[in-house]
C-alpha positions in Angstrom: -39.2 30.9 -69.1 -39.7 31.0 -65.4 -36.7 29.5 -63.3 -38.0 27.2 -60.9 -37.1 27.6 -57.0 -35.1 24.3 -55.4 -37.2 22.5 -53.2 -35.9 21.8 -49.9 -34.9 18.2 -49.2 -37.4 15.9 -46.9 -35.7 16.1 -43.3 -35.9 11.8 -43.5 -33.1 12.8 -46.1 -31.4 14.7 -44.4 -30.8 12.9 -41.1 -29.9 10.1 -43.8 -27.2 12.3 -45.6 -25.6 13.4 -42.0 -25.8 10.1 -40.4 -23.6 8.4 -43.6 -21.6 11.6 -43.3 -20.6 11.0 -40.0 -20.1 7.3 -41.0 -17.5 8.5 -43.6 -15.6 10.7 -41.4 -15.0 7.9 -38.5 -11.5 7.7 -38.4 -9.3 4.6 -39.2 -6.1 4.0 -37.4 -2.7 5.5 -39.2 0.9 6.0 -38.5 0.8 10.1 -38.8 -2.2 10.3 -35.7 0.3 7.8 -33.4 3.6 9.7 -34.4 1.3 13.1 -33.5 0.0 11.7 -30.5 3.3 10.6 -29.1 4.7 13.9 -29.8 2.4 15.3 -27.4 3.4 13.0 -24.9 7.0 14.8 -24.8 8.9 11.6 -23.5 11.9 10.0 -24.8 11.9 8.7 -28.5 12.8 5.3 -27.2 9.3 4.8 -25.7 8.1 4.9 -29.4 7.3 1.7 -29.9 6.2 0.6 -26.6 3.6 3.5 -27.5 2.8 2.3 -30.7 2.1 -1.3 -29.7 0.2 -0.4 -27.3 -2.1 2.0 -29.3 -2.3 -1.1 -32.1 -3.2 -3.4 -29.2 -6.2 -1.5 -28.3 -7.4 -0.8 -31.8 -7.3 -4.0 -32.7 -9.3 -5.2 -29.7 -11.5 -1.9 -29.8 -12.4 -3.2 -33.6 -12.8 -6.8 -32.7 -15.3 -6.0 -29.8 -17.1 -3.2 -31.7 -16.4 -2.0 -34.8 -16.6 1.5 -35.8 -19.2 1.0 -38.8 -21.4 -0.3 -35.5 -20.6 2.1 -33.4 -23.2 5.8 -32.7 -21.7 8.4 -34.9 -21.5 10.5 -32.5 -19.3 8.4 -30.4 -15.5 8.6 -30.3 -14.0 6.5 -33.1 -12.0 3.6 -32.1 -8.8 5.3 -33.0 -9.0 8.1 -30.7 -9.9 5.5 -28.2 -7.6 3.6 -28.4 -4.9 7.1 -28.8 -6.5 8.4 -25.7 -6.1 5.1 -23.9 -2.4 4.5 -24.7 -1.1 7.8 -23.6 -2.9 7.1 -20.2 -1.1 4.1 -20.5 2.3 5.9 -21.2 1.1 8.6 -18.3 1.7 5.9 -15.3 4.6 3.3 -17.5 7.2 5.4 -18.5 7.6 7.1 -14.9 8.1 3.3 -13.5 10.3 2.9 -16.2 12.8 6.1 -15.7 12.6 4.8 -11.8 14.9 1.9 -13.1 12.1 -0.9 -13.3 11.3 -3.5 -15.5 8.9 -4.3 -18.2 6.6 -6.2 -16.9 6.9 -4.0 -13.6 5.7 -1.2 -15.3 3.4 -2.7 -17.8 1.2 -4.5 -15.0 1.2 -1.3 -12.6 0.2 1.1 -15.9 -2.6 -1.1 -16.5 -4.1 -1.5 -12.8 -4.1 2.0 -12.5 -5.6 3.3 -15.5 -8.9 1.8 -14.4 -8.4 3.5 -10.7 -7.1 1.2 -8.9 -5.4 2.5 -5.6 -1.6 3.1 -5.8 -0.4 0.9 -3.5 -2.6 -1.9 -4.9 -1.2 -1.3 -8.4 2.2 -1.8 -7.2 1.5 -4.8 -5.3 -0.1 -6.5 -8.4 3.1 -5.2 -10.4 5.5 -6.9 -7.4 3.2 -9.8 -7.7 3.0 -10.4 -11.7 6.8 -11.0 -11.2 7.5 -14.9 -11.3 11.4 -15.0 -10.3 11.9 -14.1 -6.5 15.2 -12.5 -6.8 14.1 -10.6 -9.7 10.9 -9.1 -7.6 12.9 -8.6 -5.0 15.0 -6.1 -6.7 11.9 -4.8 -8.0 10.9 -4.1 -4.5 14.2 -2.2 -4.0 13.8 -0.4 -6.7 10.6 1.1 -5.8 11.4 1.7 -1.7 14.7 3.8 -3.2 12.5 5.9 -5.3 10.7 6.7 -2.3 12.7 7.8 0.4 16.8 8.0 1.2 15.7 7.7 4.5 17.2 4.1 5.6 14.4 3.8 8.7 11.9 4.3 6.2 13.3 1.9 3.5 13.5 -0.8 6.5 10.0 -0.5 7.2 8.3 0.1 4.1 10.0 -3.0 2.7 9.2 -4.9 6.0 5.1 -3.9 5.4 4.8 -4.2 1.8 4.1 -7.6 1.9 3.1 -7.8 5.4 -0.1 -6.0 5.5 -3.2 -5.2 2.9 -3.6 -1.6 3.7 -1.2 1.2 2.5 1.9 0.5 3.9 3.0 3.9 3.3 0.9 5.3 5.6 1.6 2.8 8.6 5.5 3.5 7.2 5.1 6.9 7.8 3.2 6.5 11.2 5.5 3.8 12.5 8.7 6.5 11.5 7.0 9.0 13.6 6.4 7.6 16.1 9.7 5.5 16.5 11.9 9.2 16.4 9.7 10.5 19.2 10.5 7.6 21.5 14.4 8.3 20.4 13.8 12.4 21.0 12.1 11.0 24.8 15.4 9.3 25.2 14.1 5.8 24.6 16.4 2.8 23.6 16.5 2.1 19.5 14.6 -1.7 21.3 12.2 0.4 23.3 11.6 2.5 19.9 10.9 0.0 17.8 8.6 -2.2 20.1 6.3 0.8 20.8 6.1 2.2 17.0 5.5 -1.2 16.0 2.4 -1.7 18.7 1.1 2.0 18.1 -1.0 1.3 14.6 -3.0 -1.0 16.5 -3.3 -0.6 20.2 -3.9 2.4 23.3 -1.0 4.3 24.1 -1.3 2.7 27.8 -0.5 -0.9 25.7 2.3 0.5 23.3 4.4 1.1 27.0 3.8 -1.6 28.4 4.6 -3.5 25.2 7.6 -1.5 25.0 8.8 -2.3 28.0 7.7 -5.8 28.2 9.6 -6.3 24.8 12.6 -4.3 25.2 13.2 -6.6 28.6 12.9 -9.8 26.8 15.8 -8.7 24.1 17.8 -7.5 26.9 17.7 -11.4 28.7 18.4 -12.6 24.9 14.9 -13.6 23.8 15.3 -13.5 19.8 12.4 -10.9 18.5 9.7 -13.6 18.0 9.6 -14.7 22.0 10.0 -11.1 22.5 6.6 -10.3 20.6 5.0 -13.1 22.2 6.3 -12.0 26.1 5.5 -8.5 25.2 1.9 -9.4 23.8 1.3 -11.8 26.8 1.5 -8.5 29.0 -0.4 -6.4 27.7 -3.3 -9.1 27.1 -2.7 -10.1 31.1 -3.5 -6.0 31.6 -6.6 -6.2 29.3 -8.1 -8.8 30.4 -7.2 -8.6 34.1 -4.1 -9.2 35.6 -5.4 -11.7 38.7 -7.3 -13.8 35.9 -4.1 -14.3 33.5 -1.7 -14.8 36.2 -2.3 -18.3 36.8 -1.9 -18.9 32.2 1.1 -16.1 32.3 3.0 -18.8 35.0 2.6 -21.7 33.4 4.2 -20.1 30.5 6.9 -18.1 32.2 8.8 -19.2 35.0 12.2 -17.2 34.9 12.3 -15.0 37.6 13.2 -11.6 35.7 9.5 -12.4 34.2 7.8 -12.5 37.3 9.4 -9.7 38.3 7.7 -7.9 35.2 4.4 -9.1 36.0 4.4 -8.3 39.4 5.0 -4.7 38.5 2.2 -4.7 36.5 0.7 -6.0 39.7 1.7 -3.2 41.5 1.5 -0.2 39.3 -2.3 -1.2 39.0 -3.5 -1.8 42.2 -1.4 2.1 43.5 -3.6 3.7 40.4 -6.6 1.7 41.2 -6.1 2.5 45.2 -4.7 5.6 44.9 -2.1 4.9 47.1 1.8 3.5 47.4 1.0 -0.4 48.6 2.6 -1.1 51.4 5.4 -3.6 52.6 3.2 -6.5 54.1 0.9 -5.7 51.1 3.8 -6.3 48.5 4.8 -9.3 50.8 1.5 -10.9 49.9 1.5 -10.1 46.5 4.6 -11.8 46.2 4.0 -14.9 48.1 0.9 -15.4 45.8 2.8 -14.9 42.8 6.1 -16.6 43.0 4.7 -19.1 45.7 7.1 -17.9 48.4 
């Protein structure tokens, strides 16, 4: 008797009998793929469980969204999902952790930056998600120490952090630079200060006169608000024109040490607008229009 040849199988079947296959081997979720996948991580045991919860977290909410037995065979199952998503988790928490901070420090900065969130914006949510002030505070220490030993640095950083919504790393950094170059030039730690702070926003020609506007102000025992506001009044009067704020400058300052200031504003811009000293008479007049003499 003849033996019969196998006839091949209708493709229809066959994309059937690969699609459940793929069905079958979608993976579910078990204790041997976490304990291997924390392995990998290479951190300390005790961030086991932390590990673990989170990768049962995102299963579970992986399942309840879409479940595997909806999902594209061809897709990845929910529990490497939610494997691959944990150790990115683990990536940017247990660093925070090791620095010294909390839970919910760590937690809240792991999860803004897994999604690309900028750095600094991820710590500033984690400094805000903390409800008790002295315990975000240290917080805050916590994370300038990491950072730099340098106490300028600290000083600042700490200062900015909540002060401004860009980086304040970078305007750290800047403001440090530019505060131990005035110090190298043989500026006062007052005149320092005042002209580093000023420098992020403003000309050079501004940050001196600032400077020098401010570091008078602390000298005649202004306390570092009227300071600002003396040394921000000057270098608006020059901006705008020192004849057309005289008049406002006056009614606001009257003590003669302040005069004195404006009128060598006065002075040092008519000799670069003139090119030339101004003379006696001519600083007689200037006077007797400014302090009514």
């Amino acid at each position: 008797m003849d033996s019969v040849s196998p006839q091949p199988l209708p493709v229809q079947l066959i994309v059937f009998l690969e699609t459940q296959n793929n069905y079958i081997m979608k993976k579910s979720l078990t204790d041997n793929m976490i304990q291997t996948a924390f392995d990998e991580l290479a951190v300390d045991g005790k961030y086991f469980d932390i590990f673990k919860e989170e990768v049962e977290r995102c299963y579970s909410e992986l399942q309840k969204d879409c479940p595997d037995d909806e999902d594209d065979p061809e897709e990845e199952s929910n529990a490497d999902a939610s494997i691959r998503l944990s150790k990115e988790f683990m990536e940017y928490f247990v660093p925070e952790k090791e620095k010294g901070h909390g839970d919910v420090w760590a937690e809240t900065y792991a999860k803004c930056s897994i999604p690309g969130m900028e750095e600094y914006r991820s710590y500033r949510e984690a400094y805000d998600a903390i409800e008790d002030s002295e315990e975000r505070e240290k917080e805050l220490d916590i994370h300038v120490a990491s950072m730099s030993d340098d106490p300028l640095f600290r000083k600042r950083f700490k200062y900015l952090f909540t002060e401004i919504l860009g980086d304040p790393k970078e305007f750290t950094e800047s403001y440090c630079n530019d505060y131990r170059r005035m110090i190298a030039l043989g500026k006062s730690e007052t005149y320092a200060h005042a002209y580093a702070d000023y420098h992020d926003e403003y000309k050079e020609v501004f940050c001196v006169i600032y400077a020098e506007a401010y570091e008078l102000a602390k000298f005649h025992g202004m306390d570092d608000s009227d300071a600002y506001c003396f040394g921000d009044t000057c270098t608006d009067a020059v901006d705008q024109g020192l004849w057309v704020e005289k008049d406002k400058f006056l009614e606001r300052y009257h003590e003669n040490w302040q005069k004195e200031f404006y009128f060598s504003l006065m002075k040092q811009n008519f000799e670069e607008t003139e090119h030339r000293k101004m003379t006696q008479s001519e600083e007689q007049e200037f006077r007797k229009d400014l302090f009514g003499l």
